[in-house]
C-alpha positions in Angstrom: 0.0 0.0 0.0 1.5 3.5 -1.1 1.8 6.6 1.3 -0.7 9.4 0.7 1.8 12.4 0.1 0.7 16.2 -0.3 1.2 17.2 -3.5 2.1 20.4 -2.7 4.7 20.5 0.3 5.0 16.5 0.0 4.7 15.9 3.3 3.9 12.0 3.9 0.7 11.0 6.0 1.7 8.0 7.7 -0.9 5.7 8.5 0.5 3.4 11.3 -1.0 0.6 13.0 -2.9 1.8 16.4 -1.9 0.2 19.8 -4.2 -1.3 21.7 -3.5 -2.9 24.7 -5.0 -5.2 27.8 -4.3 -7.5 30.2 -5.1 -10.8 32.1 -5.9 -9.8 35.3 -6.8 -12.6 37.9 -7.5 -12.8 41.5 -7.7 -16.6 43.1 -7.0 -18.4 39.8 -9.8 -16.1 38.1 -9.7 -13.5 35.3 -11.4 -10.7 34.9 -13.5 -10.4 31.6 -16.0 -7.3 30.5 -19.0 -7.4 28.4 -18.9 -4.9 26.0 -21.3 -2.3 26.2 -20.0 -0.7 22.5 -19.5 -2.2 19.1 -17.6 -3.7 17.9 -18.7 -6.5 19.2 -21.8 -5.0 21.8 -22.5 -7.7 24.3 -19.7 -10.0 24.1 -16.5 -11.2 26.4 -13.4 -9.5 26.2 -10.4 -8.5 28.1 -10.1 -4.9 29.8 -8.9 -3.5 26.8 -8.4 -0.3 25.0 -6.0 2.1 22.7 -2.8 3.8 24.2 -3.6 7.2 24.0 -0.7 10.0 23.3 2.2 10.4 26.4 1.3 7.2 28.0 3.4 4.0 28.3 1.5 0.9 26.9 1.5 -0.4 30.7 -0.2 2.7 32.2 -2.5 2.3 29.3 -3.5 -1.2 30.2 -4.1 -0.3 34.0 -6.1 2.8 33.0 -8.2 0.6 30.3 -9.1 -2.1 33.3 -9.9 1.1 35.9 -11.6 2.9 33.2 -13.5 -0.8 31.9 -13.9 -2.1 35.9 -13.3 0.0 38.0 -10.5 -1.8 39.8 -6.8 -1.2 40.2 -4.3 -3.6 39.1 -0.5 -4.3 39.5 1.3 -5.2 36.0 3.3 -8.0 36.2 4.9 -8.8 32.9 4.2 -8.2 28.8 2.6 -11.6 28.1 1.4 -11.8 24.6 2.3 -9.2 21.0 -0.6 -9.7 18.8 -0.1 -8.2 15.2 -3.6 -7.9 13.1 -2.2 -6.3 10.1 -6.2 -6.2 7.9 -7.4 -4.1 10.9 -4.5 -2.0 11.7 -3.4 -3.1 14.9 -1.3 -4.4 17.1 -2.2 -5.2 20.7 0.1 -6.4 23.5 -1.3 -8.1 26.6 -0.2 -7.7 29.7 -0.1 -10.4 32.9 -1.5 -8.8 35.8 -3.1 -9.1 39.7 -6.1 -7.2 40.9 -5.2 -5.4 43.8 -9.2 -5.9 45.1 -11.7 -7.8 43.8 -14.8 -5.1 44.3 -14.8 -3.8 41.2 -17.8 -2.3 39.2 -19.1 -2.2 35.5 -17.6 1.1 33.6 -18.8 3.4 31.0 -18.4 1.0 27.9 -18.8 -2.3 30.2 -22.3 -3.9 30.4 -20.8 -6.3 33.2 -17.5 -7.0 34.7 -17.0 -10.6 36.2 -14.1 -13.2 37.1 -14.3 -16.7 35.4 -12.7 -19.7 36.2 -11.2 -21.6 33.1 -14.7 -23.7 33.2 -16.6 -20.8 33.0 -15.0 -18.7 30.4 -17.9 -18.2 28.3 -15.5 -19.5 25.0 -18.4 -19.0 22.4 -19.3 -15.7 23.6 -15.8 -14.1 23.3 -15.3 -10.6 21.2 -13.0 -11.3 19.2 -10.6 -14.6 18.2 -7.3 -12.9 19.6 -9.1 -12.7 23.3 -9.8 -16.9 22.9 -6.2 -17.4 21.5 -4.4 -15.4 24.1 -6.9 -17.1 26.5 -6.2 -20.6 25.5 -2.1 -20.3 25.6 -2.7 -18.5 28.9 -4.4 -21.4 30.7 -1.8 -23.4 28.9 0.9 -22.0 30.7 -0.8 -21.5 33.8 -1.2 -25.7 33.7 2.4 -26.0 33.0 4.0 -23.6 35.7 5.6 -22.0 32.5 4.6 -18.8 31.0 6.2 -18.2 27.4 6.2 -14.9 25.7 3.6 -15.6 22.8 3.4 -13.9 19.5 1.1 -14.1 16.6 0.8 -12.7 13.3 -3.5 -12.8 12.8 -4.9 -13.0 9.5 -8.0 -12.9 8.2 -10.1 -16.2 7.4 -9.6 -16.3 3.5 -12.2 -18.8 1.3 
């Protein structure tokens, strides 16, 4: 795909990917998921999640996201997952992460806020596929005691 350039003073308008970012945050071998109160996606499962938003760190960004999604307060522990999703734009990193409480509330673009045990996960209610694979290699890991950096490269379903 070619850069848009002015004609005139030839400056280039870049269109980057945006950074997005969220976390797994558990409490007693539970996560915290969100129903999503916006589209895409309006009524389904997802990691607190959001876009970094100018002068922030992608951590602070990820806490903010799960205050602003749950209001509840976490402690980042580690980056966990790099998700590239080059036909929407986007690149999202997950972070591993505690709840510092577990009284936490539904936010402005969260119809509910809840912790799940892997049983519970509602797998076919999910918002999107890169929440069920991060999911998925997450209680992986947590089975084997090990928890490997994962990165994937999504694309699109092709017939």
């Amino acid at each position: 795909m070619g850069r848009f350039v002015c004609p005139e003073c030839k400056a280039v308008f870049y269109h980057d990917p945006r950074l997005a970012v969220g976390c797994i945050a558990t409490w007693n071998h539970q996560i915290l998921l969100c129903r999503r109160g916006i589209e895409p996606s309006y009524g389904l499962w997802e990691l607190p999640a959001g876009f970094v938003e100018k002068g922030e760190t992608a951590a602070r960004a990820a806490a903010r996201e799960t205050v602003e999604e749950a209001n509840v307060s976490i402690e980042i522990l580690r980056l966990y997952a790099l998700l590239h999703i080059p036909h929407i734009n986007q690149v999202r990193l997950i972070y591993l992460a505690r709840l510092l409480d577990n009284c936490f509330k539904t936010g402005a673009e969260t119809l509910e806020a809840r912790l799940f045990r892997e049983s519970a996960v509602p797998w076919g209610h999910l918002a999107f596929s890169t929440t069920r694979d991060v999911l998925r290699k997450y209680f992986h890991d947590r089975k084997s005691g090990a928890y490997s950096f994962f990165f994937a490269e999504i694309v699109p379903f092709e017939f």
